[in-house]
C-alpha positions in Angstrom: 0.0 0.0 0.0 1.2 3.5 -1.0 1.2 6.3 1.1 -1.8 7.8 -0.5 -3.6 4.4 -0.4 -2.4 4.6 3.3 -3.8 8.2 3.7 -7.2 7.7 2.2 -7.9 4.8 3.0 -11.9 4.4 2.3 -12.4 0.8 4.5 -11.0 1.9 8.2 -11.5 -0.9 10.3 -12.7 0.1 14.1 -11.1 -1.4 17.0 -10.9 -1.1 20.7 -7.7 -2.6 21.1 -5.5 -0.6 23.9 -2.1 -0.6 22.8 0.6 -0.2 25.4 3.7 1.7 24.9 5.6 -1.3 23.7 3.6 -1.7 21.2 2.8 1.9 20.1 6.8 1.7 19.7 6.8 -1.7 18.2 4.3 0.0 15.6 6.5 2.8 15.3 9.5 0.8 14.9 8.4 -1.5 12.2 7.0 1.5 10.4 10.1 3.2 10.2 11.8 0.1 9.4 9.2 -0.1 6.3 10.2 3.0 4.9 13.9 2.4 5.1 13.3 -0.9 3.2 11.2 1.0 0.6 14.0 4.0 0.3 16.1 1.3 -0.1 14.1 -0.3 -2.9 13.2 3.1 -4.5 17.0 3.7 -5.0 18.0 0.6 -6.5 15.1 1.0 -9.1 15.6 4.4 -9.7 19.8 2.8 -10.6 17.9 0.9 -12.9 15.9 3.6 -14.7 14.8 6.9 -15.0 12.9 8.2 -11.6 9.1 9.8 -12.5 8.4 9.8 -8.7 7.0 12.4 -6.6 9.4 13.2 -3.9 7.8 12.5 -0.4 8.0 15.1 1.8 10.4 15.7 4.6 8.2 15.6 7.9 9.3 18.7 10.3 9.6 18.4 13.8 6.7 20.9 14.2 4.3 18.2 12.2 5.2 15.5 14.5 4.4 17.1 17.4 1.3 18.1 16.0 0.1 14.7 14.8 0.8 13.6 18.4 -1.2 16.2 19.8 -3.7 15.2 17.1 -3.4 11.6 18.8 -3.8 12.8 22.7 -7.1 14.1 21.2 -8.3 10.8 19.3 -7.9 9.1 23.1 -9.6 11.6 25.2 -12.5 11.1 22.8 -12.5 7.0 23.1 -14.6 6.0 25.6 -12.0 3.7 27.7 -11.2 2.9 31.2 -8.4 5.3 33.3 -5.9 3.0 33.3 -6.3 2.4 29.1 -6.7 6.6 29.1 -3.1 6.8 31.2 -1.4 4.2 29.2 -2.3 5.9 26.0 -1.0 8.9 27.4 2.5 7.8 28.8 3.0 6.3 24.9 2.1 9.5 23.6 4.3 11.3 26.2 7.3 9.1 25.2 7.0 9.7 21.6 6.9 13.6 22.4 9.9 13.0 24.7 11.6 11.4 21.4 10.6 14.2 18.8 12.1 16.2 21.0 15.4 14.5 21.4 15.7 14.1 17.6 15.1 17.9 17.3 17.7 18.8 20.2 20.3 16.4 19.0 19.6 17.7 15.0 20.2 21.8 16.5 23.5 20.8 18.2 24.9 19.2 15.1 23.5 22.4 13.2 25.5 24.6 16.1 28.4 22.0 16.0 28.8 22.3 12.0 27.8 26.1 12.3 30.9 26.3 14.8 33.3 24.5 12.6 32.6 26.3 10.0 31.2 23.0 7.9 27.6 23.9 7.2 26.1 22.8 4.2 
């Protein structure tokens, strides 16, 4: 499935699973791990011939936040029990807590190259 499939997908399927953080992360994990595959696969076909593809575009830090927040909002509208509700929300917490580190650790090496006088 593309990522406009993916997007507009027309048959969501409901479900009251709870996920815990480990699999929230698990989720997240194998999703990223996806797209590096397809990258992967994109570039050796593209080696092979010409590349017609849209570029996909770069997600900011500001959109992830902001699809987290999006998130918070989903599970404060989900009619489940307080400990299902507090689970969701130390999951979403983490992932905040790792947006965040990706952003502080991408500014240092900004201020780092900056410093050196190697930015791009």
């Amino acid at each position: 499935m593309n990522l406009e499939e993916y997007v507009n997908y027309s048959e969501e399927k409901e479900t009251n699973e709870i996920l815990n953080n480990e699999k929230i992360l698990a989720l997240f994990t194998n999703l990223k791990s996806k797209k590096t595959k397809d990258a992967e696969e994109e570039e050796n076909e593209s080696d092979e011939e010409e590349d017609d593809s849209t570029e996909i575009h770069q997600i900011t830090y500001r959109e992830a936040l902001s699809a987290v927040e999006v998130l918070e909002y989903y599970f404060m509208q989900q009619d489940v029990d307080e400990a299902a509700q507090s689970n969701h929300d130390q999951a979403l917490s983490n992932l905040q807590k790792e947006i965040r580190k990706l952003q502080n650790s991408s500014f240092k090496q900004v201020d780092i190259k900056a410093f050196f006088g190697l930015a791009d």
